[in-house]
N, CA, C and O of each residue as an XYZ file, in Angstrom:
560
protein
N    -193.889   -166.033     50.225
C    -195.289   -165.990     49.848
C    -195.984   -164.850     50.600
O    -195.597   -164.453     51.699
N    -197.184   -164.280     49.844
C    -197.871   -163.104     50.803
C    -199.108   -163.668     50.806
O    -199.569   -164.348     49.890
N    -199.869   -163.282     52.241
C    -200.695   -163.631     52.235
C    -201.981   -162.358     51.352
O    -201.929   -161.130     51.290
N    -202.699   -163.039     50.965
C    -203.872   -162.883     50.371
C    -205.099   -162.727     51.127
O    -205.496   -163.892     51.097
N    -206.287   -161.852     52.023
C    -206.872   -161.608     52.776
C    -208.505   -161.425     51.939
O    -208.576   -160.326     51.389
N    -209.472   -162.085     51.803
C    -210.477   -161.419     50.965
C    -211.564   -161.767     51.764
O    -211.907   -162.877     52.171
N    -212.117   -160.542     51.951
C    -213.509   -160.598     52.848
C    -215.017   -161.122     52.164
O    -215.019   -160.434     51.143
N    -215.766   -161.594     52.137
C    -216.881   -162.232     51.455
C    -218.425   -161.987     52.229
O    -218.819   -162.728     53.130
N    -218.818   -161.399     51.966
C    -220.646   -160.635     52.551
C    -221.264   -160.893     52.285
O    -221.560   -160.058     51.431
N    -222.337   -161.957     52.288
C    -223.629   -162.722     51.405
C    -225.135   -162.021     52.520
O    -225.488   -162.477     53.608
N    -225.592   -161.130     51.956
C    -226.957   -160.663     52.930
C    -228.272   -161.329     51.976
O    -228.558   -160.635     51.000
N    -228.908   -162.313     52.118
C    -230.085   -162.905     51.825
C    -231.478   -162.505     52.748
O    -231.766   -162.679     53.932
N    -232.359   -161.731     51.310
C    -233.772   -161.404     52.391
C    -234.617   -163.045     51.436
O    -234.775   -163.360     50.257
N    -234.918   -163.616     52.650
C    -235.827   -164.818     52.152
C    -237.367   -164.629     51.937
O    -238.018   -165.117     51.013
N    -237.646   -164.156     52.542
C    -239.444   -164.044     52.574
C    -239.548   -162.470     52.919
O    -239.075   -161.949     53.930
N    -240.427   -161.649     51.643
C    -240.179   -160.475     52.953
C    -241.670   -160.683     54.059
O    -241.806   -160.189     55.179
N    -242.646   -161.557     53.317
C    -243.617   -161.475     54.338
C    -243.580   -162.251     55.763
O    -244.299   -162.095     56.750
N    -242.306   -163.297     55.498
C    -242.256   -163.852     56.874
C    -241.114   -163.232     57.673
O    -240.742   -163.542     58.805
N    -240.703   -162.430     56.977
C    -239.555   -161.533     57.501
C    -237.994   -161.950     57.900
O    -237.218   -161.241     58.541
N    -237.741   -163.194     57.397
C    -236.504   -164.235     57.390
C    -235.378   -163.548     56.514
O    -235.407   -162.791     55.544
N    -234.552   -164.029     57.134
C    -233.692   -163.111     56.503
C    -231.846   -163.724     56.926
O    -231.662   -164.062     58.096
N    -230.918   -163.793     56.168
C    -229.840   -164.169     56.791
C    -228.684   -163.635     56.492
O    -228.505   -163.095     55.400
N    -227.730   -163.712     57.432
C    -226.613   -162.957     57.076
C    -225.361   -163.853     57.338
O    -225.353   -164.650     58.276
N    -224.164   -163.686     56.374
C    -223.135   -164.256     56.668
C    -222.057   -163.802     56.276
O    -222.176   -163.173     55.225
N    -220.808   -163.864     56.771
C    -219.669   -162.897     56.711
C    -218.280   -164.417     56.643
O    -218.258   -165.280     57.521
N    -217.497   -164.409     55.701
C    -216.577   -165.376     55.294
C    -215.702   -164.777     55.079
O    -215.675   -163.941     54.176
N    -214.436   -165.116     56.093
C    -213.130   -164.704     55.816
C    -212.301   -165.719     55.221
O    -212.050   -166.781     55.791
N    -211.684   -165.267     53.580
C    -210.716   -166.273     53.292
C    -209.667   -165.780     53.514
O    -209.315   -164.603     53.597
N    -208.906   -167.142     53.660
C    -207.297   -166.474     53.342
C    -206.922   -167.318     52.452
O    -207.458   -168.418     52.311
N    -205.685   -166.771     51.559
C    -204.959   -167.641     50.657
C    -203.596   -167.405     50.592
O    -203.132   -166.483     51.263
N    -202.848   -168.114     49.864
C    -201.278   -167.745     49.669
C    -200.858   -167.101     47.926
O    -201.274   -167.752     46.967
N    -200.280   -166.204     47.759
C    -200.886   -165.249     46.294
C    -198.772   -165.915     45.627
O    -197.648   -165.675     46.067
N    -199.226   -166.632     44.621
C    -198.075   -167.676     44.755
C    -197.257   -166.875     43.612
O    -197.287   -167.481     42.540
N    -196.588   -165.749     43.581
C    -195.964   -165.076     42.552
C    -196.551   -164.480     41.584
O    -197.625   -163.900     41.740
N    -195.746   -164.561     40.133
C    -196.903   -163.952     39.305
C    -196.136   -163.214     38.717
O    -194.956   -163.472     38.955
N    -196.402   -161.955     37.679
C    -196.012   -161.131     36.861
C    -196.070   -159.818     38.210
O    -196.744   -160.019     39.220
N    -195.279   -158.539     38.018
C    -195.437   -157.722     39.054
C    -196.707   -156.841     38.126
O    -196.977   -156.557     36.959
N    -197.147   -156.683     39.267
C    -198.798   -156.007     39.189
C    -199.556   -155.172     40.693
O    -199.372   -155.655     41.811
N    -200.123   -154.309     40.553
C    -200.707   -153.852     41.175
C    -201.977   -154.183     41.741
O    -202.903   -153.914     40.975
N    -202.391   -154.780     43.053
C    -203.471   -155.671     43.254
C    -204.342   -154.994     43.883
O    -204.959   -155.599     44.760
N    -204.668   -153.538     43.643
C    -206.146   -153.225     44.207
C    -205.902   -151.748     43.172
O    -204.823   -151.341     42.741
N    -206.756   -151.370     43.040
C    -207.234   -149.805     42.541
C    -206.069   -148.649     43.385
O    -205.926   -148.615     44.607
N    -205.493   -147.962     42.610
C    -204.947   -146.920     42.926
C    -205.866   -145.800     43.743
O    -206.429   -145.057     42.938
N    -206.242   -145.405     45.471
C    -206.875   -144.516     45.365
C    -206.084   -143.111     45.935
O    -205.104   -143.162     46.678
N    -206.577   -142.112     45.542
C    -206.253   -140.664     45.666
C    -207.179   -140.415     46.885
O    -208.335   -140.833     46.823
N    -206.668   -139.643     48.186
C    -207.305   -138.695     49.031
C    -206.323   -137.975     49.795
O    -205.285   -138.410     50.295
N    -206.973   -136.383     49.821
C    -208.504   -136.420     49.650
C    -208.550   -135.860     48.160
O    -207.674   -135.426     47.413
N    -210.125   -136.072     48.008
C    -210.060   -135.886     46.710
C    -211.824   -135.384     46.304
O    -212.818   -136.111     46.311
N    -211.743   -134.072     46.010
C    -210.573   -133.304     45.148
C    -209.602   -132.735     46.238
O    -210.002   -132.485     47.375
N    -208.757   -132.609     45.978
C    -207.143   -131.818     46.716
C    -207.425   -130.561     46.689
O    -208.099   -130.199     45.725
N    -207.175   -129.920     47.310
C    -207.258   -128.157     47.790
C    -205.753   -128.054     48.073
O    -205.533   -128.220     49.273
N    -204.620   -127.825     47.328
C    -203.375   -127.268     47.799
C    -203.397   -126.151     49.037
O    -202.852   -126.210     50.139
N    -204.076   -125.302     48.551
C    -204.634   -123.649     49.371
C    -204.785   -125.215     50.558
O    -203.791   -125.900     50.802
N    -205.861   -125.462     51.018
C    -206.388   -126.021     52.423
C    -205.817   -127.015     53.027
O    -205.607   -127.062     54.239
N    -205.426   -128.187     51.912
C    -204.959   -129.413     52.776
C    -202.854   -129.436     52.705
O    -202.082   -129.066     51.820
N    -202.725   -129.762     53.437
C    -201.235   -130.054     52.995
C    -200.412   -130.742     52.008
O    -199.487   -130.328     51.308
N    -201.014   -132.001     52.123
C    -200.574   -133.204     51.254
C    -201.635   -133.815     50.095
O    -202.575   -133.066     49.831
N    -201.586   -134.925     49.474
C    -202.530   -135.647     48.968
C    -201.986   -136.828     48.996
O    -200.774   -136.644     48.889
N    -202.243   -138.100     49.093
C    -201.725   -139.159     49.705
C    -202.513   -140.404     48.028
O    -203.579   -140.496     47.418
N    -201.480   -140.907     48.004
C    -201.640   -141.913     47.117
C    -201.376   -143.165     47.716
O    -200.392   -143.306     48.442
N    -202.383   -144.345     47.413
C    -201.799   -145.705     48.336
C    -202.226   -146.356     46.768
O    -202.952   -145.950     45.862
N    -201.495   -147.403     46.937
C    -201.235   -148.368     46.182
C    -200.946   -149.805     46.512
O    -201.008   -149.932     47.735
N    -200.661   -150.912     45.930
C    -200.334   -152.139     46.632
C    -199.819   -153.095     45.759
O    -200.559   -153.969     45.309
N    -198.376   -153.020     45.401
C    -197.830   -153.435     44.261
C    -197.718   -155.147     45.138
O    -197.784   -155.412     46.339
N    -197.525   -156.067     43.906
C    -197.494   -157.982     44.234
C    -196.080   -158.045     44.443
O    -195.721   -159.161     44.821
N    -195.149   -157.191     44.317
C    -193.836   -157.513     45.094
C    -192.986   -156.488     44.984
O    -193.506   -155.448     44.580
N    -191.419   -156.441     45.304
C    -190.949   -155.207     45.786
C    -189.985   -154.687     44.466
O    -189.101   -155.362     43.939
N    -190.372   -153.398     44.107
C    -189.849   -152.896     42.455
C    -189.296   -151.863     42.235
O    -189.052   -151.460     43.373
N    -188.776   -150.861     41.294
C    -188.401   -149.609     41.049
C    -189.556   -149.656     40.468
O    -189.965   -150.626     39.829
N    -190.562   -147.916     40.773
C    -191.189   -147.348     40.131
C    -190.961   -146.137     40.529
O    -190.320   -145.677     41.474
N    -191.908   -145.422     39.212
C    -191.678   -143.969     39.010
C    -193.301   -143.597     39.240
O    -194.156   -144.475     39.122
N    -193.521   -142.700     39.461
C    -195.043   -142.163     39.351
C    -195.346   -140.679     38.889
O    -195.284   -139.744     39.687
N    -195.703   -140.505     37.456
C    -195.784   -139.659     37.002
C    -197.034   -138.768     37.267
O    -197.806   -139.458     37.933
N    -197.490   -137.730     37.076
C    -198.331   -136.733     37.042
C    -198.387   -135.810     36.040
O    -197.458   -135.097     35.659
N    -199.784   -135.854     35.520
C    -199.812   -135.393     33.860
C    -201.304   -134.794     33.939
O    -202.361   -135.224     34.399
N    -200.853   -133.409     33.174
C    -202.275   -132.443     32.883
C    -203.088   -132.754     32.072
O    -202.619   -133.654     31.376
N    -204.426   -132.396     31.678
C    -205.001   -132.986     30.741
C    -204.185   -132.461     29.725
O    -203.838   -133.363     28.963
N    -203.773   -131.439     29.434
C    -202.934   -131.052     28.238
C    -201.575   -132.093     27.804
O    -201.069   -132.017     26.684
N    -201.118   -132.986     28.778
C    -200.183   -133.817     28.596
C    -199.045   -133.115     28.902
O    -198.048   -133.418     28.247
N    -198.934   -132.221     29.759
C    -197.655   -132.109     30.665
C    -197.085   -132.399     31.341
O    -197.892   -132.556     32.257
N    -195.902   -132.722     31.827
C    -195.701   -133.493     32.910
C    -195.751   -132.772     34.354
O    -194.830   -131.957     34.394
N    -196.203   -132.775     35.085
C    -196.479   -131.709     36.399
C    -195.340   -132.278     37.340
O    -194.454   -131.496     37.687
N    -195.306   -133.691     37.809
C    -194.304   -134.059     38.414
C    -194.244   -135.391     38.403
O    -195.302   -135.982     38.189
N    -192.928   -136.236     38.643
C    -192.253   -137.083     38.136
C    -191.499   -137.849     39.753
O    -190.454   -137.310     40.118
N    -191.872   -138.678     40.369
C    -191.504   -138.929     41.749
C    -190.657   -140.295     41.571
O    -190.956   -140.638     40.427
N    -189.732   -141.289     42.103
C    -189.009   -142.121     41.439
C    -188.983   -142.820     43.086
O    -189.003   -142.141     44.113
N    -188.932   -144.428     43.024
C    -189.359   -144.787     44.371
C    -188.175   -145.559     44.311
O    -187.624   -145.396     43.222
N    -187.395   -146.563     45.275
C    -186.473   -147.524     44.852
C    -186.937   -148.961     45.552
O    -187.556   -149.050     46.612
N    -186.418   -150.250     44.572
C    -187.284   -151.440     45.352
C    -186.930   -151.619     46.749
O    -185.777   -151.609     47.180
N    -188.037   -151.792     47.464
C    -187.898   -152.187     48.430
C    -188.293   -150.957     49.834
O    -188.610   -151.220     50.994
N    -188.166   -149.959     49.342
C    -188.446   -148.527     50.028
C    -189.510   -147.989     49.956
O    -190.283   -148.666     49.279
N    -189.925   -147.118     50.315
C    -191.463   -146.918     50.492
C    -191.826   -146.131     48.839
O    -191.121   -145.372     48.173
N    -193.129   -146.657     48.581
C    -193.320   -146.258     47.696
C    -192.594   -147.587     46.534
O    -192.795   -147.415     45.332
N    -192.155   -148.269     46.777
C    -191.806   -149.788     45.536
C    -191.573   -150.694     46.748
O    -190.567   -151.404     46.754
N    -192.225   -150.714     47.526
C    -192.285   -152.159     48.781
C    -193.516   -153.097     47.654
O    -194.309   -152.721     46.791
N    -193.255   -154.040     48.055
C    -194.468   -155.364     47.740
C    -195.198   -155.157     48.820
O    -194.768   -155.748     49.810
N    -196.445   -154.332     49.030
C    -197.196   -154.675     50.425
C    -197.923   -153.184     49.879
O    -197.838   -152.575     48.812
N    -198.672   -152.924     51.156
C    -199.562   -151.502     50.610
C    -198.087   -149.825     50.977
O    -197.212   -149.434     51.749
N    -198.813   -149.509     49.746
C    -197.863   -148.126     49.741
C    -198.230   -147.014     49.727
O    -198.469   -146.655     48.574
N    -198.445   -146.071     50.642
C    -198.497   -144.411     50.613
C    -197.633   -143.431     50.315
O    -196.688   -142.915     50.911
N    -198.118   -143.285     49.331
C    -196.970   -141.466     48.942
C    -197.826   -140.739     48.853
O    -198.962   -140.780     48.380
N    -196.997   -139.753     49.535
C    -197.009   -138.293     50.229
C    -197.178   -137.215     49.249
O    -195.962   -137.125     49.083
N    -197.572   -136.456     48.577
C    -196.803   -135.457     47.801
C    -197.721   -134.263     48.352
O    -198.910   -134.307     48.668
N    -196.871   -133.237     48.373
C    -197.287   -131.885     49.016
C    -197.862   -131.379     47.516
O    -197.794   -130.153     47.613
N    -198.197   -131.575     46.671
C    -198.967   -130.764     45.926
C    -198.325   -130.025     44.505
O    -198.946   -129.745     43.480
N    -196.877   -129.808     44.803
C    -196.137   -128.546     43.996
C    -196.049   -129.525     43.087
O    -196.143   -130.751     43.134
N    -195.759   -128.381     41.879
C    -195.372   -128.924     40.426
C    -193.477   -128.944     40.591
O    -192.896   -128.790     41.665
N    -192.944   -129.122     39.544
C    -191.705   -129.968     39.315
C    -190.626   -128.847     39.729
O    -189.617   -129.236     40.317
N    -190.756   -127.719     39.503
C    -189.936   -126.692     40.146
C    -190.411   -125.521     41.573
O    -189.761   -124.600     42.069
N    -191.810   -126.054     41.909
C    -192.026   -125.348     42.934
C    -193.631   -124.878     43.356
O    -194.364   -124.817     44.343
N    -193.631   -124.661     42.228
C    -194.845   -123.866     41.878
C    -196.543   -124.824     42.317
O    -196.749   -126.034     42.232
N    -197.104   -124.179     42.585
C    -198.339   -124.854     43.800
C    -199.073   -125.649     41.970
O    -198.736   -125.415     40.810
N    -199.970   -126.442     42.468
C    -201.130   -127.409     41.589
C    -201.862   -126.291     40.974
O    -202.350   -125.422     41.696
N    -201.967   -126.253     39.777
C    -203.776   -125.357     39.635
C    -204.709   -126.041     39.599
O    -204.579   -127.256     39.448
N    -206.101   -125.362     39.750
C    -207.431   -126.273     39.652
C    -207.100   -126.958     38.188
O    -206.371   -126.560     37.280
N    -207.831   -128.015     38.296
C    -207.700   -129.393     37.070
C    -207.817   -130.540     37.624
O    -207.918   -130.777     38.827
N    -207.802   -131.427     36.557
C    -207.863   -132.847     36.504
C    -206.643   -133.391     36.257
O    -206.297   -132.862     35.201
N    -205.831   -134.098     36.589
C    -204.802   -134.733     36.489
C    -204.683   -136.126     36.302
O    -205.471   -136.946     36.771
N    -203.570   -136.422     35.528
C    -203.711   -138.065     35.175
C    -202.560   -138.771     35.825
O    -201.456   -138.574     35.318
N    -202.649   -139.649     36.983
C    -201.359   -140.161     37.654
C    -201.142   -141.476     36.897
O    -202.120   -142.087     36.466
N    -199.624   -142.033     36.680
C    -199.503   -143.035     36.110
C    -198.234   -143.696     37.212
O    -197.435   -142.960     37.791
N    -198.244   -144.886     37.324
C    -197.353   -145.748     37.821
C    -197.171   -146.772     37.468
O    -198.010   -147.668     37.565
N    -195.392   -146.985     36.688
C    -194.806   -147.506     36.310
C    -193.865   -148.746     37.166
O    -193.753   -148.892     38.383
N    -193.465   -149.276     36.431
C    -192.455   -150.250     36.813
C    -191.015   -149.968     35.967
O    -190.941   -150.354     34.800
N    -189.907   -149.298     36.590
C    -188.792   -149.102     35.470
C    -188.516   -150.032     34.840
O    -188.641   -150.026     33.615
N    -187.954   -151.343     35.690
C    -187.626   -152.142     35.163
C    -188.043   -153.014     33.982
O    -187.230   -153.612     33.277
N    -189.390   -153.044     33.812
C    -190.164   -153.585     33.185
C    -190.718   -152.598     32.502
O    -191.454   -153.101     31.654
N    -190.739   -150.997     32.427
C    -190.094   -150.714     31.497
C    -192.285   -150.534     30.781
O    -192.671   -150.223     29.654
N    -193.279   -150.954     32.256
C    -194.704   -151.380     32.446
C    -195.365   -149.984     32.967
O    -194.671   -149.133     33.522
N    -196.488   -149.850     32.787
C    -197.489   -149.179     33.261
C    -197.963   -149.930     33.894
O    -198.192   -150.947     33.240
N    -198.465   -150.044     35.560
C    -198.900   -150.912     36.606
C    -200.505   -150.156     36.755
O    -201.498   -150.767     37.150
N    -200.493   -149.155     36.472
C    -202.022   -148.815     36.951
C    -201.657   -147.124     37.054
O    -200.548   -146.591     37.102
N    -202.642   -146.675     37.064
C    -203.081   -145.097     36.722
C    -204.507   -144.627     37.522
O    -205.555   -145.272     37.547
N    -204.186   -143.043     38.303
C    -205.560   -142.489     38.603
C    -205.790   -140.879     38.460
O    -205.137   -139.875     38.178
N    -206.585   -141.101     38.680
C    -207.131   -139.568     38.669
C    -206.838   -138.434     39.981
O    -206.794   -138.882     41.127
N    -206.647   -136.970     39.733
C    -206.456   -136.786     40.537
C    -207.067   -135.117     40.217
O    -206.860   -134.393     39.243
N    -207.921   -134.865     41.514
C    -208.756   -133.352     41.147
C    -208.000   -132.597     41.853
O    -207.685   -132.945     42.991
N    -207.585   -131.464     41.328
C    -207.318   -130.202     42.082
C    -207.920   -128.883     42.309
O    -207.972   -128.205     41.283
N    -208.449   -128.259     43.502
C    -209.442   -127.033     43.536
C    -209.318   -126.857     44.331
O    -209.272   -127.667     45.257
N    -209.168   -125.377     44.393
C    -208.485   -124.521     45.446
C    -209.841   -123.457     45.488
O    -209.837   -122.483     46.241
């Protein structure tokens, strides 16, 4: 079982003329009891936009519900494939838990990012699934 962590923030202004006001902060926890494999938070990209020229890397985290083969594609708005990264279960990048990949930027034979918009997709081989997809700016 994994645990499940969700933070809860309730800020109440009661009166503004008597100036009352309350605050409360609730930590749950739960147990996340299996399920279909899925991706359980938003794919985010940083930094973003990416500067190949300035920054080194661009870092993708993710947080798949258990441990899988995926692939993570990268696609131009024109629908090219720019690059194609392949993770194995259990290894970084298809662990069940939160995941960072690395990618230095280059397209599939070498060649640096151009400025654009890019469409990242991440799959599940096995399943054969689209798990979730983001965006990704490039400007140099």
């Amino acid at each position: 079982m994994k645990r499940l962590l969700v933070l809860l923030i309730t800020i109440t202004l009661i009166s503004p003329a008597l100036a009352t006001s309350e605050a409360r902060v609730t930590l749950v926890s739960a147990e996340a009891a299996g399920g279909p494999l899925r991706i359980v938070d938003f794919p985010l990209v940083w930094p973003s936009p990416f500067s190949p020229a300035r920054q080194d890397d661009v870092v993708i985290q993710y947080t798949l519900s258990e441990d899988a083969d995926i692939d993570m594609i990268i696609v131009s708005s024109g629908g090219e494939i720019i690059k194609k990264m392949s993770f194995q279960k259990g290894e970084p990048g298809g662990k069940g838990e939160l995941n960072k990949v690395v990618w230095d930027g280059l397209r599939e034979f070498g060649r640096p990012l151009a400025n654009g918009i890019y469409l990242g997709i991440i799959m599940s081989r096995s399943h054969n699934k689209v798990l979730g997809n983001f965006k990704l700016t490039a400007y140099n």
